[in-house]
FITORMAR-452325 format. One record per residue (C-alpha): residue in one letter; y, z, x. Coordinates in steps of 0.001 Angstrom, whole numbers, padded with zeros to 6 digits, always signed. Each point is the difference from the previous one (the first is absolute). Example, Ala and Ser with C-alpha at 12.3 -4.5 7.8 and 13.67 -1.06 7.14 Angstrom:
2
a-004500+007800+012300s+003440-000660+001370
! end
This chain:
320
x+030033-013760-017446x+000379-002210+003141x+000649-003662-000250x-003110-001934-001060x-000547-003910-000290x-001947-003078-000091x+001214-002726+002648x-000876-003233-000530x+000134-003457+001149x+002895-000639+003071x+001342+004266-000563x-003845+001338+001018x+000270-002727+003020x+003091+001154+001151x-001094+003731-000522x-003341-000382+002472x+002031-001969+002235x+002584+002473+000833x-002971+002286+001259x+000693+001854+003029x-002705+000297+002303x-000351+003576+000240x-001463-000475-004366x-003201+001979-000461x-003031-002020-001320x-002583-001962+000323x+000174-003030+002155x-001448-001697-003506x+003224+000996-001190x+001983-001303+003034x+002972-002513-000334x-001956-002509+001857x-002824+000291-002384x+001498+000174-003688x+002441-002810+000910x-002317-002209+001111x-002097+000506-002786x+002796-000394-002524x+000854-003184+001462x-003106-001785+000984x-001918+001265-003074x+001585-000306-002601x-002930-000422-002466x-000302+003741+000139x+003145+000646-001416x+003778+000782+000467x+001604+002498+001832x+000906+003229-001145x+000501+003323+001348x-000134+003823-001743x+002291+002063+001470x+001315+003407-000585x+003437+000852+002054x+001642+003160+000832x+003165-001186+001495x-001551-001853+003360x-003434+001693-000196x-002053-002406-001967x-003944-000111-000949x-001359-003814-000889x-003299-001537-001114x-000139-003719+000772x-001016-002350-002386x-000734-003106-001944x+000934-000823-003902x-002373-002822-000927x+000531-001175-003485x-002651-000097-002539x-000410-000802-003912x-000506+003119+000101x+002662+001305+001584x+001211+000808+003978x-002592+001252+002369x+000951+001901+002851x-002235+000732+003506x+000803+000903+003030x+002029-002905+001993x-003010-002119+001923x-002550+001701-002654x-002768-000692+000928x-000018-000595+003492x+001725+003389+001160x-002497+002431+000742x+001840+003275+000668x+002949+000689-002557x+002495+002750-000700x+003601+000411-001169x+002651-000458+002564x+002565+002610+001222x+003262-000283+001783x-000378+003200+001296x-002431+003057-000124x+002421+001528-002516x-000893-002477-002784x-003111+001697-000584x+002018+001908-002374x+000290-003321-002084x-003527-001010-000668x+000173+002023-003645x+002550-002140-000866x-001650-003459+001299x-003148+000633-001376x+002240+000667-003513x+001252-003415+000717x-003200-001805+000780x-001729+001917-003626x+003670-001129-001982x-000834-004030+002026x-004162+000667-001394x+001104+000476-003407x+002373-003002-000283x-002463-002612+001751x-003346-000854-001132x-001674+001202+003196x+001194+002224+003451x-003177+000246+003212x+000997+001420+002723x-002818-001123+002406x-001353+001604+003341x+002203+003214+000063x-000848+002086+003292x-001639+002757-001444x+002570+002633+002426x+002993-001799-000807x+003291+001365-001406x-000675-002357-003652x-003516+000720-000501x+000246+003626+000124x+002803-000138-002420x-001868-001874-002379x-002998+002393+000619x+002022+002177-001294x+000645-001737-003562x-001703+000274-002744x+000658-003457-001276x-001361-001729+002748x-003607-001664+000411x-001096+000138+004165x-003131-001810+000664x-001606+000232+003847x-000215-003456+001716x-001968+000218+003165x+001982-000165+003378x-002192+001283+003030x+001234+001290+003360x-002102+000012+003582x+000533+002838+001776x-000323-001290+003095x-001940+002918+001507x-002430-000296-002734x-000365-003429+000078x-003352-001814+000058x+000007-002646+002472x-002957-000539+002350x+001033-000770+003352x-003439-001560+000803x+000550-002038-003495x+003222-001106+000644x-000904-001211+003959x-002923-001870-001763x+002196-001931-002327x+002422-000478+002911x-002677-002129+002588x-001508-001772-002883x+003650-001053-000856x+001158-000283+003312x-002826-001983+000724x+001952-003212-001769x+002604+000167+002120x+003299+001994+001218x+001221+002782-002152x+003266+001842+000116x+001626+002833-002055x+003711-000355-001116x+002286+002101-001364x+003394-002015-001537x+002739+002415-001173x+003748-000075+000277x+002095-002988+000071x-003486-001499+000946x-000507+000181-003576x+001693-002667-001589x-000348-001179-004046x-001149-003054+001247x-002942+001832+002267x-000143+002369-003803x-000200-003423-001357x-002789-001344+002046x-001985+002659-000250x-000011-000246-003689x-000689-004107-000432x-002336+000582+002748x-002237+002168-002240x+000488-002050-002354x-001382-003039+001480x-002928+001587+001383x-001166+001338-003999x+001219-003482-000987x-002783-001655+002656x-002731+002674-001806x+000895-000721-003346x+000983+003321-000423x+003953+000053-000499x-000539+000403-003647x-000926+003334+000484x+003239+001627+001581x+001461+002107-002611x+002688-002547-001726x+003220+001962+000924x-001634-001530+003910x-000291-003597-000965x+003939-000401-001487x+001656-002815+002319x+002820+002549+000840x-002817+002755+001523x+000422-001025+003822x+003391-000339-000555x+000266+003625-000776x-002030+001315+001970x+001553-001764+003153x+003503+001576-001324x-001144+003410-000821x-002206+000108+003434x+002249-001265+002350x+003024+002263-001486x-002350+003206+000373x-001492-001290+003786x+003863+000360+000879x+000040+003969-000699x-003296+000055+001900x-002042+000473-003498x-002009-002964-000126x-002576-001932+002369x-002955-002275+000136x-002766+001163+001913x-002237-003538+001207x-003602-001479+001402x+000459-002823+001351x-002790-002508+001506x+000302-002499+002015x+003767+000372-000333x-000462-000556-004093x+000510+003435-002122x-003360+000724-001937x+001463+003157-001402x+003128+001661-000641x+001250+003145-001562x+003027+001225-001428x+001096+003321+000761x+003225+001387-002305x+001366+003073+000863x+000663+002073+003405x-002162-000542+002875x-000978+003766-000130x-001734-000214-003705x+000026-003514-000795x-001908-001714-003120x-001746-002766+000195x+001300-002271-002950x-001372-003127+000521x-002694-002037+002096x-001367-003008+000557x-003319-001247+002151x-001461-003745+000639x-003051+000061-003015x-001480-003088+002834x-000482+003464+002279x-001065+002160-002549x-003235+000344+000881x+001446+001461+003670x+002127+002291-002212x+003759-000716+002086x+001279+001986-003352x-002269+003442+001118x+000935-000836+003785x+003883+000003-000655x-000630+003261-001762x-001807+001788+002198x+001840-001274+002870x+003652+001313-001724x-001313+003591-001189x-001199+000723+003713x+003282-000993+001495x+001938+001740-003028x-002618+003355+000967x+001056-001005+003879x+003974+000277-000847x-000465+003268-001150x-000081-001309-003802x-000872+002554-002676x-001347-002169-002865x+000400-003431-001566x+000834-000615-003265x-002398-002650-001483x+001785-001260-003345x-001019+000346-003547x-003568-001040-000580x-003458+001423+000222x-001576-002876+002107x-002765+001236+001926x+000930-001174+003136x+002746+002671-000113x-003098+002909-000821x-001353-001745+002687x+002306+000336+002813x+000248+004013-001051x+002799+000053-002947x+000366+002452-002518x+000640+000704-003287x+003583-000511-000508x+001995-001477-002567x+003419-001259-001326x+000607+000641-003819x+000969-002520-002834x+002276+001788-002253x+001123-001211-003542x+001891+001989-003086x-002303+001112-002079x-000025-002201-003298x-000069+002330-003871
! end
């Protein structure tokens, strides 16, 4: 029996902070993002951490212990704005640990009154484990991919959209990455969506977990920290000189996913959100870029633009 435990509170910090960089995971999974969102949202929860060690070869989940009446729930740390999740490995020998995490995650279920793991890549070291138990409830959550050869992007559409937008004024594509990146330019980005659903009357509608005051906060952190290791950027329209649409890309520039975007509703009826698309994807296909990940969701702008069928999965222990 290897070592098994439940970190908590300032022992999980430490533990995720003491990451090398060579860890295998998810960039949902990342230092940069699981500390930010322990700190800046701490409505979801505590921190915790299940690990299993073998001497120094370790397998985690990351989480957060929210207290209930109830009891503690436990998600994934973030849950739910991750969208691709999976246990974390300090080498590609821990594989050989995952029996014994997912013993420790069942032993956590049983003791709290609830335990979702959300968004699970569906090829990922975790999931198959848990495929692979009996006691454990996976449920399909839609997650489509453009293959960028297969896409569906007409070039006569898109030059269309272009003049009529174009016809306003200057455009220019962007591309911020790197140090470029900052948490506050994370930070803008987020308020300025905000203010544009705020001027449509629309803000109510972003999912809650999007509206707590600590959101930009986070998401400048967790950005900025990823842009560094060359896994996050913000893909822009701008007109005039003023952005009318931005996208967040998360992941390597070779298979990125498009997390998060924003567009100026004033425009909408020149569609600067379908422009910014199309515009990336052919410049992506240009680069030699296989596919792009689009994020969990089965908006049909996604079927649209030539995604799939893929998904993540949502796993929980099944309840007697």
């Amino acid at each position: 029996m290897h070592d098994a435990m439940l970190l908590r509170a300032a022992d999980a910090r430490e533990f995720v902070e003491s990451w090398h960089p060579g860890i295998i995971g998810t960039d949902f999974i990342s230092p940069e993002w699981v500390l930010s969102s322990w700190d800046t949202l701490t409505q979801l929860g505590s921190p915790a951490v299940a690990v299993v060690r073998d001497g120094d070869i370790w397998a985690a989940v990351t989480l957060t212990e929210k207290t209930t009446p109830k009891g503690p729930v436990f998600g994934f740390a973030g849950q739910p704005l991750g969208d691709e999740h999976d246990a974390a490995l300090s080498a590609p020998s821990a594989v050989r640990l995952l029996p014994d995490l997912r013993r420790l995650l069942e032993r956590t279920a049983a003791k709290s009154a609830d335990l979702v793991l959300d968004c699970l890549t569906t090829d990922g070291h975790l999931a198959r484990e848990l495929s692979r138990a009996p006691r454990w409830d996976l449920e399909p959550l839609a997650a489509p991919v453009i293959a960028l050869a297969n896409m569906r992007v007409s070039a006569k559409g898109h030059a269309r959209r272009l003049r009529n937008l174009s016809a306003l004024g200057s455009l220019r594509f962007d591309v911020i990455d790197g140090p470029e990146l900052t948490a506050a330019e994370g930070e803008r980005f987020i308020r300025a969506k905000w203010d544009d659903w705020t001027r449509q009357g629309r803000i109510d509608t972003l999912p809650p977990v999007e509206r707590l005051a600590g959101f930009p906060h986070f998401m400048g952190a967790a950005v900025s920290g990823l842009a560094r290791r060359g896994r996050a950027r913000l893909w822009t329209l701008s007109l005039n000189g003023d952005r009318v649409a931005e996208d967040l890309h998360i992941g390597p520039p070779s298979a990125p996913l498009i997390y998060m975007g924003s567009y100026s509703h004033d425009l909408r009826t020149y569609s600067p959100g379908r422009v910014l698309l199309e515009e990336t994807l052919g410049r992506l296909a240009a680069r030699g870029c296989a596919y792009v990940r689009m994020g969990r969701g089965d908006e049909a702008y996604k079927k649209e633009a030539g995604a799939g069928d893929e998904t993540v999965l949502r796993a929980a222990p099944a309840r007697d």
